[in-house]
C-alpha atoms as an extended CHARMM CRD file, in Angstrom:
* protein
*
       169  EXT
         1         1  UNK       CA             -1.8670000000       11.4400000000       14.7590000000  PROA      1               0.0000000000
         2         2  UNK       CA             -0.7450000000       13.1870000000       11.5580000000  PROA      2               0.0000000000
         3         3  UNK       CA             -1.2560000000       11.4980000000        8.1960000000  PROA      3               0.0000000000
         4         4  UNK       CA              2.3090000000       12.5260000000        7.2210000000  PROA      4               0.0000000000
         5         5  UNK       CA              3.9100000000       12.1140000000       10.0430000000  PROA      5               0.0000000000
         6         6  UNK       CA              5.3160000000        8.6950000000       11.2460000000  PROA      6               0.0000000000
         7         7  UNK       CA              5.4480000000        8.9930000000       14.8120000000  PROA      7               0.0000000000
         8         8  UNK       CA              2.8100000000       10.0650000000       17.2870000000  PROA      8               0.0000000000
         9         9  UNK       CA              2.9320000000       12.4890000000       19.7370000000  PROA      9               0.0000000000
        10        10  UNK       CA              3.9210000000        9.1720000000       22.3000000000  PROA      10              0.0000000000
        11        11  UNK       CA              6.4750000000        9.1140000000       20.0500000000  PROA      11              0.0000000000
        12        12  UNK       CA              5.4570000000        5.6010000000       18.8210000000  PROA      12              0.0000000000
        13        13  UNK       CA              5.9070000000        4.8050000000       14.7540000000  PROA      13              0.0000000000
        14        14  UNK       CA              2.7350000000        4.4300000000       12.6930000000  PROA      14              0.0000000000
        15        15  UNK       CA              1.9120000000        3.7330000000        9.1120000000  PROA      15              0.0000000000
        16        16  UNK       CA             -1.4870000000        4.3370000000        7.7960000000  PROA      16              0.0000000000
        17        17  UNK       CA             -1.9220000000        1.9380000000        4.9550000000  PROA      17              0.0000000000
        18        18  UNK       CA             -5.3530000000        0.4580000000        3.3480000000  PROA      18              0.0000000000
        19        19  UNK       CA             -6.3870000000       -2.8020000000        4.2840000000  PROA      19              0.0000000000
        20        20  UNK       CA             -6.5680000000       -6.1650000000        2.1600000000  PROA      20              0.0000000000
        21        21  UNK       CA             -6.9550000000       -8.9300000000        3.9900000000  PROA      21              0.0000000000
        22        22  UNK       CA             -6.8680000000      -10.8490000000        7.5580000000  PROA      22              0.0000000000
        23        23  UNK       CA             -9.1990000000       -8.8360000000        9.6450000000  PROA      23              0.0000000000
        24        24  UNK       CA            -12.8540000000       -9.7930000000        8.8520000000  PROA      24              0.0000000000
        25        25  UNK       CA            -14.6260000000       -6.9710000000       10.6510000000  PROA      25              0.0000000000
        26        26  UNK       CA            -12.7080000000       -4.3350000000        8.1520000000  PROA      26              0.0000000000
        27        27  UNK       CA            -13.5020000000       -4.0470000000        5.0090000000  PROA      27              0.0000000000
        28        28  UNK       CA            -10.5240000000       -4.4300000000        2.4410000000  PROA      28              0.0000000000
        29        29  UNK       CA             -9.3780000000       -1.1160000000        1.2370000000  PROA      29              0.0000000000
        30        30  UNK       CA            -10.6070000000        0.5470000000        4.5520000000  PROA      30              0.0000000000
        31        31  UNK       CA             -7.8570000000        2.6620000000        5.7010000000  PROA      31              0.0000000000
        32        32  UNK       CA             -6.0570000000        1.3510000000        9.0360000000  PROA      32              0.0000000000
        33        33  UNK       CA             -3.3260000000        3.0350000000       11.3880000000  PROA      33              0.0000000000
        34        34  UNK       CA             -0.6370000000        0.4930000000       12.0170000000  PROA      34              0.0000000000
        35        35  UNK       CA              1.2480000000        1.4860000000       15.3470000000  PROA      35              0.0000000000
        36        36  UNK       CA              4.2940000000       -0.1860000000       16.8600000000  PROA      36              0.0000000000
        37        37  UNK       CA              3.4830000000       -0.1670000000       20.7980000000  PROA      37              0.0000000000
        38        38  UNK       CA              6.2050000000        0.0030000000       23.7680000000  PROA      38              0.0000000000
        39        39  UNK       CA              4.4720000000       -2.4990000000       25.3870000000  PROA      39              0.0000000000
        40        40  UNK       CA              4.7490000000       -4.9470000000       23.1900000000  PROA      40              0.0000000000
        41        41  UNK       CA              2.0180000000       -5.0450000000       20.8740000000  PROA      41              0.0000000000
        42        42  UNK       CA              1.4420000000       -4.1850000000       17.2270000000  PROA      42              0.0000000000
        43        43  UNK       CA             -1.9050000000       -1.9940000000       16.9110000000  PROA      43              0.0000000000
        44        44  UNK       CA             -4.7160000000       -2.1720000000       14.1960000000  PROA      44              0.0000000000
        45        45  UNK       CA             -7.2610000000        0.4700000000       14.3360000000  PROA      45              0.0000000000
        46        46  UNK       CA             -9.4950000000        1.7040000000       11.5630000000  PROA      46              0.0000000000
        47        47  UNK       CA             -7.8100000000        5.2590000000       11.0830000000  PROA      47              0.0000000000
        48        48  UNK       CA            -11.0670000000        7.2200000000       11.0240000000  PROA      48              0.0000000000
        49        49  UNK       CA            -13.4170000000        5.1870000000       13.2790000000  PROA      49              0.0000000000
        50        50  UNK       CA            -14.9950000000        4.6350000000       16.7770000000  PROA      50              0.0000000000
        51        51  UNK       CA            -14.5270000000        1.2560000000       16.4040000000  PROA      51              0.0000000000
        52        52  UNK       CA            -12.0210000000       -0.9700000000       18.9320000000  PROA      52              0.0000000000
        53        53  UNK       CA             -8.4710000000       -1.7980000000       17.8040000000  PROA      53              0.0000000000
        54        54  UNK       CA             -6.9970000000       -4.8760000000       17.3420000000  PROA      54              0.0000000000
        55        55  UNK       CA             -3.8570000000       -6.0780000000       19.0120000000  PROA      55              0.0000000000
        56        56  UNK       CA             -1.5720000000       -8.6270000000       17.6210000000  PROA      56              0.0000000000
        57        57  UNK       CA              1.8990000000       -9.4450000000       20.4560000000  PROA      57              0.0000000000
        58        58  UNK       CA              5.3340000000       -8.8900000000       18.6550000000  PROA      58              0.0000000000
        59        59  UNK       CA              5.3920000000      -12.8140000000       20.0580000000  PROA      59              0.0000000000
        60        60  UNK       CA              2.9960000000      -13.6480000000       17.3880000000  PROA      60              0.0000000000
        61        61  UNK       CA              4.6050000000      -12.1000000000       14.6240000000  PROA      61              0.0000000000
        62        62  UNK       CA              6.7590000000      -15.0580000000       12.6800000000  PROA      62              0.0000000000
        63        63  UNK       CA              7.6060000000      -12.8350000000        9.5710000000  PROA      63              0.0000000000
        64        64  UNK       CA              7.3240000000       -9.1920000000        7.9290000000  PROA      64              0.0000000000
        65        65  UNK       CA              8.1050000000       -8.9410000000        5.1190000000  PROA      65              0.0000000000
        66        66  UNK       CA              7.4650000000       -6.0250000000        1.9480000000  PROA      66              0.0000000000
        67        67  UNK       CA              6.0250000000       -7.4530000000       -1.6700000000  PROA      67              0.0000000000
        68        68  UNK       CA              5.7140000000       -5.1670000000       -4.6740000000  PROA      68              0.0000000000
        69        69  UNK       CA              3.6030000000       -5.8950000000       -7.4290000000  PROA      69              0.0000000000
        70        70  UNK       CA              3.9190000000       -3.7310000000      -10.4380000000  PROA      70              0.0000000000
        71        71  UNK       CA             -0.0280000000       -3.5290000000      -12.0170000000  PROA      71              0.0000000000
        72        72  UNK       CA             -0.3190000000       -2.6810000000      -15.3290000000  PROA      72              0.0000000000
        73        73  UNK       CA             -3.6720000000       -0.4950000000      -15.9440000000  PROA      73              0.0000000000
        74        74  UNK       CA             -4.8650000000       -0.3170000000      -19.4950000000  PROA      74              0.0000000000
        75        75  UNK       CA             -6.3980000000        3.2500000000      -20.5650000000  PROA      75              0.0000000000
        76        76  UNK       CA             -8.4140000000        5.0180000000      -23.4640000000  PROA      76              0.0000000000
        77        77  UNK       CA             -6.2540000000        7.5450000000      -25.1170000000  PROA      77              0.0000000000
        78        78  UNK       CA             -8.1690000000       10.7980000000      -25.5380000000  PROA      78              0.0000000000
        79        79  UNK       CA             -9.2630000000       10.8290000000      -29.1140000000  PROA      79              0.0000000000
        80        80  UNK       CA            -11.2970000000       14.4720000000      -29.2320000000  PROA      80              0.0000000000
        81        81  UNK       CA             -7.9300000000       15.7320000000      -27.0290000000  PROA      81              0.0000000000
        82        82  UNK       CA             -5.7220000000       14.4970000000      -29.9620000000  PROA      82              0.0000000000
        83        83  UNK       CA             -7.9810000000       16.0050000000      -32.6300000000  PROA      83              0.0000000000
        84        84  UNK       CA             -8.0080000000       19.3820000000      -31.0220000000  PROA      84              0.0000000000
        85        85  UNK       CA             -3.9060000000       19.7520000000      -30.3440000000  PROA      85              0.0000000000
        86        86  UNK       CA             -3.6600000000       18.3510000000      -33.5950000000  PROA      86              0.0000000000
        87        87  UNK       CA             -5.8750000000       20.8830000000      -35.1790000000  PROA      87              0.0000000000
        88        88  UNK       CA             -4.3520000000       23.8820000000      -33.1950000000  PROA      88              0.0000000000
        89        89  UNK       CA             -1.0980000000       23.1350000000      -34.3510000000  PROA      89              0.0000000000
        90        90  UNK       CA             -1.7680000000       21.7940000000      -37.9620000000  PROA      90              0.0000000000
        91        91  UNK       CA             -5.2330000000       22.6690000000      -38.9190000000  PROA      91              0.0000000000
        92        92  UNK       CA             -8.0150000000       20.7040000000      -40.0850000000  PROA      92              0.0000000000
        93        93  UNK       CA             -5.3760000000       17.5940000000      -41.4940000000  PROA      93              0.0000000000
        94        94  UNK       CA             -3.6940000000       17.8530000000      -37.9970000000  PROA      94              0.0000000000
        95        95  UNK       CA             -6.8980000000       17.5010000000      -35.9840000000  PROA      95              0.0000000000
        96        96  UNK       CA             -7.6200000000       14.2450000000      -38.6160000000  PROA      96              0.0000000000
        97        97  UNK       CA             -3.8130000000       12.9870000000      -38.2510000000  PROA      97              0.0000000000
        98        98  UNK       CA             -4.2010000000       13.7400000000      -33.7700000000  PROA      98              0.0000000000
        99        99  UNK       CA             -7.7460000000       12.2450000000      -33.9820000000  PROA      99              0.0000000000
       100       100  UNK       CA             -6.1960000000        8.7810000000      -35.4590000000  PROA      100             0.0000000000
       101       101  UNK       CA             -3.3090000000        8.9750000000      -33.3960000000  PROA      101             0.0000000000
       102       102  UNK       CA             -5.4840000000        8.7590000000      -30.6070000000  PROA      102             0.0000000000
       103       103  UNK       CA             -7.3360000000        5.4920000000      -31.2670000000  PROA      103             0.0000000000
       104       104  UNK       CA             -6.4200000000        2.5590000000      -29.6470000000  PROA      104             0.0000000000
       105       105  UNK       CA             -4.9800000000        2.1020000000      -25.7740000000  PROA      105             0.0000000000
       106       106  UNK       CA             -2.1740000000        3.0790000000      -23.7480000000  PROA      106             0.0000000000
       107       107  UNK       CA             -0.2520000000        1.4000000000      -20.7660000000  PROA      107             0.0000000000
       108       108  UNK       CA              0.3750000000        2.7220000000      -17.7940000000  PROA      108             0.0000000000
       109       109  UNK       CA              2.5380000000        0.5750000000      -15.1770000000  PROA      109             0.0000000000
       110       110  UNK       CA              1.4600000000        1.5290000000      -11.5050000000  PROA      110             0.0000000000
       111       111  UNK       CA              3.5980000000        0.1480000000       -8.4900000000  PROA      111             0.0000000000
       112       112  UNK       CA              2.3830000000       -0.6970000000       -5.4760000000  PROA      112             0.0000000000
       113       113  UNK       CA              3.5320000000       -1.9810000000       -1.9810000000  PROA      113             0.0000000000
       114       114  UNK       CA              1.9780000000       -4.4900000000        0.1650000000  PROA      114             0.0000000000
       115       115  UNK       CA              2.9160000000       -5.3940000000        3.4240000000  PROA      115             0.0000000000
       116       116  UNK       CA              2.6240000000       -8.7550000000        4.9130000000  PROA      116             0.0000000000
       117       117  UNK       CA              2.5170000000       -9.9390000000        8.4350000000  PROA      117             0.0000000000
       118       118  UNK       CA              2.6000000000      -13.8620000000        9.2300000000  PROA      118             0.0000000000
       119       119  UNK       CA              1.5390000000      -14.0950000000       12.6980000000  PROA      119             0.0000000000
       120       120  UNK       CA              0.2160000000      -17.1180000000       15.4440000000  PROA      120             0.0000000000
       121       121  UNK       CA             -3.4010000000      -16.9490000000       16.2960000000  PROA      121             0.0000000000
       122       122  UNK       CA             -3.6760000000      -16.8590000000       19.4750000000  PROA      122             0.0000000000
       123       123  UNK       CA             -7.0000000000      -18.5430000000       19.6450000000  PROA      123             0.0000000000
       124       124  UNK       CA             -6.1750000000      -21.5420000000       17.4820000000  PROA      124             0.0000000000
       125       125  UNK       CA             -2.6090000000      -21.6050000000       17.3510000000  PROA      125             0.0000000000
       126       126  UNK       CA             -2.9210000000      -21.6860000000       13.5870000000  PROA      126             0.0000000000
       127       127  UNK       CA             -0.8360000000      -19.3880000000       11.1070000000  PROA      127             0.0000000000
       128       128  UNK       CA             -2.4820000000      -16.1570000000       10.0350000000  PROA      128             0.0000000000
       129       129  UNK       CA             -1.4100000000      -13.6790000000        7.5420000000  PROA      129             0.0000000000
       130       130  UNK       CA             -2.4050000000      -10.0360000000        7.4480000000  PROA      130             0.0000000000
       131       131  UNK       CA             -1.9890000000       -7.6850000000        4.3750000000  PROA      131             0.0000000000
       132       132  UNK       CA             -1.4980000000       -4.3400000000        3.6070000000  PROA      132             0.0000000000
       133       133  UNK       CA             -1.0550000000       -1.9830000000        0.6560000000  PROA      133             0.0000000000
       134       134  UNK       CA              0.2350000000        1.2280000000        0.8410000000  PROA      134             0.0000000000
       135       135  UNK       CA             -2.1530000000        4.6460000000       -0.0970000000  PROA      135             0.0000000000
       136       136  UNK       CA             -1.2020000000        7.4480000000       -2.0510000000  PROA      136             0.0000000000
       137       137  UNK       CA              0.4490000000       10.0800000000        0.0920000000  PROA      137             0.0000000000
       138       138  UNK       CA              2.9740000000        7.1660000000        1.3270000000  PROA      138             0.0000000000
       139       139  UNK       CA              6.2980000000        6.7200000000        0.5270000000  PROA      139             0.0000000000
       140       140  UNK       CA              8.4600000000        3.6390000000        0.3560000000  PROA      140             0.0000000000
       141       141  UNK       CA             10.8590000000        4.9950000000        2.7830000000  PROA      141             0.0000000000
       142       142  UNK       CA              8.2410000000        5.3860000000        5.6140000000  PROA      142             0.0000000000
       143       143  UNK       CA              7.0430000000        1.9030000000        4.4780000000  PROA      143             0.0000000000
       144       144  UNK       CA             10.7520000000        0.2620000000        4.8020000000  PROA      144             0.0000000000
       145       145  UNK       CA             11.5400000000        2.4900000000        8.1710000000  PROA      145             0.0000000000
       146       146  UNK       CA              8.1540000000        1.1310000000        9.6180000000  PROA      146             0.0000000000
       147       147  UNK       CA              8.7470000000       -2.8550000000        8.3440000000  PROA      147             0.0000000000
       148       148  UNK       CA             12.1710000000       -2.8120000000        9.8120000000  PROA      148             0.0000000000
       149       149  UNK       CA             11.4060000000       -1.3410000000       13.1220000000  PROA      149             0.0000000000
       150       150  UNK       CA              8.9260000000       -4.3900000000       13.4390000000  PROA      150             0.0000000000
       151       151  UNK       CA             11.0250000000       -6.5850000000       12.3280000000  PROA      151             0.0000000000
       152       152  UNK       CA             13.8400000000       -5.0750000000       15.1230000000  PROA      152             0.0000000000
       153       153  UNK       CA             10.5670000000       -5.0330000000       18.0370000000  PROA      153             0.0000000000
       154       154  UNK       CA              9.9020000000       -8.6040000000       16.7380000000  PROA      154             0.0000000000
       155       155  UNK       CA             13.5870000000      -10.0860000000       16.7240000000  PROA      155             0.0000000000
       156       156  UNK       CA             13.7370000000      -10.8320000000       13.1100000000  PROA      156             0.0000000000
       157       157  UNK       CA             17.0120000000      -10.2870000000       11.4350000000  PROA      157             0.0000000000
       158       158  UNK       CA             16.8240000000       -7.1730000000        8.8080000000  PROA      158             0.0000000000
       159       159  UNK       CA             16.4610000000       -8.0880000000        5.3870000000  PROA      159             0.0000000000
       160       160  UNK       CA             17.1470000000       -6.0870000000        2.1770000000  PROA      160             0.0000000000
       161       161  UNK       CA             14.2010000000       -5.7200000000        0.3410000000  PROA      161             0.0000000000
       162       162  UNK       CA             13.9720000000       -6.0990000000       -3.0800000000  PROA      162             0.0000000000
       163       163  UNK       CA             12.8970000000       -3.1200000000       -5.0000000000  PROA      163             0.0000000000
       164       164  UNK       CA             10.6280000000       -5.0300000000       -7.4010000000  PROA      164             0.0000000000
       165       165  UNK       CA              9.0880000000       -8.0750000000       -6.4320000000  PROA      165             0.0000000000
       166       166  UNK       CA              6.1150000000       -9.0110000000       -9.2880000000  PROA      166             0.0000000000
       167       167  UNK       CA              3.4770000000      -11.2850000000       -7.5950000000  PROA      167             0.0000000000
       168       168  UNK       CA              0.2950000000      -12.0670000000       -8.4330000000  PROA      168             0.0000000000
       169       169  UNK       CA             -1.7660000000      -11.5070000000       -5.1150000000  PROA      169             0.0000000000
């Protein structure tokens, strides 16, 4: 199983995605390998562990859906970095002028993907709900491709996604 591949060499489609929430024996941001089964079965496995996987039936499976929440991270603009452009380029009132320039915070807007599974437990016949966010390395094709192909092994009609869903999770 390739990390930038989707399929495996069964030829079965896989996501490998971080963990948030619904499985209590991994821990959230864990990564996990999500693989759509011919036998009718979604698989959850830890991506680099020993540990067992965990098998959810497409029968469970009630809704898939994609959210994505746009976070916006709050940073320290480099100061000293300012001051020594600014003095390169304009001498010693540049590197005063880059220093000030430099005080203060920036915003940076980061998107992310999360992936959401509504299932049946088949234990307690209660409704569950799995999440997922995506890593760095994926990209939100290979996210769509894999949430429609469950949605198709499933029998839930496709959906157009919205690109830009904010939520607060």
């Amino acid at each position: 199983m390739s990390v930038f591949n989707s399929k495996n060499k069964n030829g079965e489609r896989y996501l490998v995605v971080n963990m948030v929430d619904g499985i209590e024996n991994i821990k959230t941001g864990n990564l996990v390998a999500l693989t759509l089964l011919d036998d009718g079965r979604l698989k959850i496995k830890e991506y680099i562990s020993r540990k067992d996987a965990y098998y959810l039936n497409y029968s469970q499976i009630k809704n898939v859906g994609i959210i994505n929440k746009a976070d916006i991270k709050e940073e320290d603009k480099s100061v000293v970095g300012r001051a020594v452009v600014g003095g390169l380029l304009l001498g010693p009132l540049g590197a005063v002028v880059g220093g000030v320039s430099g005080i203060g915070k920036k915003q940076i807007e980061e998107y992310k993907n999360f992936i959401i599974i509504n299932y049946i437990s088949s234990e307690s016949s209660e409704q569950k709900v799995l999440s997922f966010s995506d890593r760095s390395g994926n990209f939100p094709n290979m996210i769509k491709k894999f949430v429609r192909d469950l949605r198709i092994k499933v029998g839930l009609p496709e959906k157009e996604e919205k690109e830009k869903i904010n939520h607060n999770l």
